[in-house]
N, C-alpha and C positions, 0 to 999 in steps of 0.2 A: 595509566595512560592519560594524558591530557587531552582534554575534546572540549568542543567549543559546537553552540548553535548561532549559524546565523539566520536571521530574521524569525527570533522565538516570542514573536507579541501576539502570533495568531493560536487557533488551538490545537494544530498539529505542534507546532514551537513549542507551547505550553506543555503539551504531556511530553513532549523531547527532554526538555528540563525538568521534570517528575520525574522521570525514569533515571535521568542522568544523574540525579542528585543522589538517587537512592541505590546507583550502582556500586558494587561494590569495589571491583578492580579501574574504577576511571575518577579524574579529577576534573571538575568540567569548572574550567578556566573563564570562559569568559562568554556570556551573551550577547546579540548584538541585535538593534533595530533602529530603523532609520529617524524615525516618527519618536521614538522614547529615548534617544541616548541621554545620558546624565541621572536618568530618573531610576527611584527604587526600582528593582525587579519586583519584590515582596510586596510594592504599594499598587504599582500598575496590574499584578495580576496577582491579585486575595489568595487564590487555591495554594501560591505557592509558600505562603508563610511558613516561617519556622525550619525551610527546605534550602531557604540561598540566604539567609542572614543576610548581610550588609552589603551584596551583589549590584551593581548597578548595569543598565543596560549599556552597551562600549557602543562607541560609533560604528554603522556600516561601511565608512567609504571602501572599496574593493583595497586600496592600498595600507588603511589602517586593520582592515579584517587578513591579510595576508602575512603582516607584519606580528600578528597575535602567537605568541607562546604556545601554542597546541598540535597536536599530531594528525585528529581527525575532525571533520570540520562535517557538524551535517548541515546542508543545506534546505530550510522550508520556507521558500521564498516561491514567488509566484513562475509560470515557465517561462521563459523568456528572460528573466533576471537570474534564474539559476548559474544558466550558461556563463553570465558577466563573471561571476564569481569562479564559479567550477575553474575554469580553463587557466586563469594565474593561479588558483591555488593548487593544480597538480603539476605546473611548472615551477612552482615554487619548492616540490618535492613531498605537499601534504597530501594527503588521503582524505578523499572525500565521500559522502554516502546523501544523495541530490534527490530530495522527496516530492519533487518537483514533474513533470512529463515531458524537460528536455532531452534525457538518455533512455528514454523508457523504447524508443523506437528502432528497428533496424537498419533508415534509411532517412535523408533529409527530405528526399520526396513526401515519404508518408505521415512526416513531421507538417509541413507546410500544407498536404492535403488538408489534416486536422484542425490543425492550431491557424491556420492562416494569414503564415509569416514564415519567411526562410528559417531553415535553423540558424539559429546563432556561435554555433560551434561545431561546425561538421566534420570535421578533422578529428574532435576528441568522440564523434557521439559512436566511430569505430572504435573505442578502446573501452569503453563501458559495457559492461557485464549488469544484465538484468538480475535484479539483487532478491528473487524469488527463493528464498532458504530450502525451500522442500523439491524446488525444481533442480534448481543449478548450485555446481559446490563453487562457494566465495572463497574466493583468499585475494591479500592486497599483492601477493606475487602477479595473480593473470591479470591483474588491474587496480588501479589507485583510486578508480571512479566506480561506484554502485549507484546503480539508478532505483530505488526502491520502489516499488511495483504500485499502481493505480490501487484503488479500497474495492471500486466493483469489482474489477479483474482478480483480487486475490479470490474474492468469493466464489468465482466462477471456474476461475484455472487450477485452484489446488483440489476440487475434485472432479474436474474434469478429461484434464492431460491426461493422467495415468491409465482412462480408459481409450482415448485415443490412442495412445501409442501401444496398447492391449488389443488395441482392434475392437472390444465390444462394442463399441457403436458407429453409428454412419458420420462421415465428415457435413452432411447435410441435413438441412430438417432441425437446423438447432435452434430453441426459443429461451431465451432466457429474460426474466420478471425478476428485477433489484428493486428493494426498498430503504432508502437510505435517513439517515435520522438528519433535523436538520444541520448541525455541525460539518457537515461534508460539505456545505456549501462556504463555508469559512465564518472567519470574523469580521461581519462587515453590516452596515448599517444599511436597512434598504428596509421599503413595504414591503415585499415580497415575503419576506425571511421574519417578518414581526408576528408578536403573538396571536394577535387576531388572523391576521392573516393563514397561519398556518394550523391553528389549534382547532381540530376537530374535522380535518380536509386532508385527504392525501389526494397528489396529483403528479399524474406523468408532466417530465419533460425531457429535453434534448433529443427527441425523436426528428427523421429516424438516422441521426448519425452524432452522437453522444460520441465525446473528444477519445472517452475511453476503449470504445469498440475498436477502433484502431489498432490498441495492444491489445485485445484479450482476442482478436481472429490472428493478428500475427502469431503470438505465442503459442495458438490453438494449433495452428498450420504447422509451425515449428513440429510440434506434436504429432502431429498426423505427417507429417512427410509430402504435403500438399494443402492448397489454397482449403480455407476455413472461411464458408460465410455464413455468421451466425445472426440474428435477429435478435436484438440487445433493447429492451425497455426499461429505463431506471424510472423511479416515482420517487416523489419526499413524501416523508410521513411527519405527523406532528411528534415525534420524540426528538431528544438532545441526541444521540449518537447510535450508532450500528445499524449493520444493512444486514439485509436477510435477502437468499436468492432462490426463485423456482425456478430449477434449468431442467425443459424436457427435450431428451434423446433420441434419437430414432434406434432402435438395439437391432446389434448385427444377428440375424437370428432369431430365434422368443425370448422374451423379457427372461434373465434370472437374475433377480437380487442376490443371491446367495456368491454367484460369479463376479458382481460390481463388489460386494464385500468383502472377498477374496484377494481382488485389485489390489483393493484399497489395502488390505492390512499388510499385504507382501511391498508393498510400494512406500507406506508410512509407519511402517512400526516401531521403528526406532527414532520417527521425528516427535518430540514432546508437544509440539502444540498445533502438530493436523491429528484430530481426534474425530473417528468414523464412530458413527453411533448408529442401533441396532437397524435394523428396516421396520419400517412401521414408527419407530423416534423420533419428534420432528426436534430439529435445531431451533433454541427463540433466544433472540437476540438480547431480552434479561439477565441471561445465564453467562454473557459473554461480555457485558459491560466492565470496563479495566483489566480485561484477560488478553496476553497475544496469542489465543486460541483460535481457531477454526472449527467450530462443530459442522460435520455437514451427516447425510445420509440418505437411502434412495429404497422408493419403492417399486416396482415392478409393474406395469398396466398390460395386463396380456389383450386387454380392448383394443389397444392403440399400438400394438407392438413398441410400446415409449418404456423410456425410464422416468421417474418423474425424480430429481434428485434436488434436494436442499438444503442450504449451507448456511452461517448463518457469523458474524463475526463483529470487533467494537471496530468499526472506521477509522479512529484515532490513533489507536495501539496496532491490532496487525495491519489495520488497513493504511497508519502511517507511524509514528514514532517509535511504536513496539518493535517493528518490524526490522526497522531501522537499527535498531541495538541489537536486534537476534542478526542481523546482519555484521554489524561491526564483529560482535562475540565473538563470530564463525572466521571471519578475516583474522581478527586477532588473536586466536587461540585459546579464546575461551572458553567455559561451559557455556553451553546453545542460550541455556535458561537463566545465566547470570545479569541480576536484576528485572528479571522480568517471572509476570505469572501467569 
């Protein structure tokens, strides 16, 4: 199957094209970025040596990326320019998979609340299927467009839902503490993001209304069968990549872990990479660097009638380009796990 990334010069793009190259059932035809066309892929980004041989980056324009030989097209461009793209290339007849948080929402409203700017494709963002593998079953039959799911929000919602919709805990009272490495802020040049700056300091931001709490109360809701408002704190820490999350619960009831791990194994035992670990086991996001795993697990506080549960995942891989491939697999019939670890 031919595939193609467009806008693969940032480090979501970059591991898209790691993965891609190393798949086994896909040909990935062609890369594109606005800023580098003509130029090596292998020179402009070192990691990839010896992975794209003589690849060079193709032009972005929407008309010459539409006009490209391939079947599915992932999009890791920034939101707002997804859109441009997305909407001729599924009129065009291609399949897309948009890593972007233009189709991530169920409404233009709640797009515009966020982001602060109308959608740009309101018409397709009803035909997009939230591209969460452990939630919702893909295939390019119910949709040509996958919006692959925010990095906080996987870490939150894959082991969260399952006890929503189980009833064990309260729709209310939810606190959730993300720590994300700094790669989730992108490829981009700024004091902020420099190494002085951030080596030996973690620090909360985007409080208190962070682009992604948007998706992780809606999907929560979805879940719960009614409105979800949860209390969402993301921090950077001085590492390169993966986020780790403490989400406490209100439990329907007294606290039983042994009931949250029950959930869990009847809900994910057959998914290869949501992996529930013992009580008392904490998730550390070491253990998860270039995996499209999910570790999480929870302990029980019968002080607080809480759960205290902890997930822990690479931002790059599930939380973006892994994800994306475990996504396409499932669309196109492949093993879950082909190309990916």
């Amino acid at each position: 199957m031919k595939v193609c990334v467009v806008g693969a010069s940032g480090y979501s793009g970059q591991e898209l094209v790691r993965l891609l190259t190393g798949h086994p059932l896909v040909e990935l035809v062609a890369v594109t970025s606005r800023s580098l066309a003509g130029k090596s892929v292998a020179e402009e980004l070192p990691a990839l040596r010896g992975q794209v041989a003589d690849m060079k980056f193709a032009p972005s324009s929407i008309e010459e990326v539409v006009a490209l030989d391939a079947e599915v097209f992932f999009l890791a461009l920034p939101h707002g320019t997804a859109a441009e793209y997305a909407s001729p290339l599924v009129e065009a007849g291609k399949r897309v998979i948009d890593l972007s948080a233009d189709f991530r929402l169920g409404s233009p409203e709640l797009y515009e609340a966020y982001y602060g700017q109308p959608h740009p494709a309101p018409e397709l963002l009803r035909k997009a299927i939230y591209g969460l593998p452990e939630l919702y079953e893909l295939s390019w039959e119910k949709s040509p467009l996958i919006a692959a799911p925010g990095c906080y929000p996987t870490s939150i919602l894959i082991p969260l839902v399952p006890l929503l919709e189980a009833g064990l805990i309260e729709t209310q009272g939810i606190v959730a503490n993300s720590i994300s490495g700094v790669s989730g802020a992108g490829r981009q040049a700024s004091e902020r993001f420099s190494y002085c700056e951030r080596n030996e300091s973690v620090v909360a931001y985007g409080l208190p209304r962070h682009r992604h709490l948007s998706e992780i109360e809606e999907q929560l809701g979805l879940a719960a069968g009614g409105e979800v408002v949860i209390s969402f704190h993301p921090h950077l820490a001085p590492m390169n990549r993966g986020i780790a999350s403490t989400i406490s619960v209100v439990a329907q009831g007294s606290p039983d872990a042994r009931a949250v791990e029950d959930c869990w194994t009847h809900r994910y035992e057959d998914r290869p990479f949501a992996h529930p670990l013992p009580s008392g086991e904490f998730p550390d996001v070491a253990h998860l660097v270039g995996s499209n795993r999910v570790d999480f697990s929870v302990v029980a506080d019968q002080r607080t009638g809480r759960y205290v549960v902890t997930s822990a995942e690479d931002n790059l891989i599930k939380g973006a380009g892994g994800q994306a491939v475990q996504a396409m697999n499932l669309c196109a019939g492949f093993d879950e796990t082909a190309g990916l670890v």
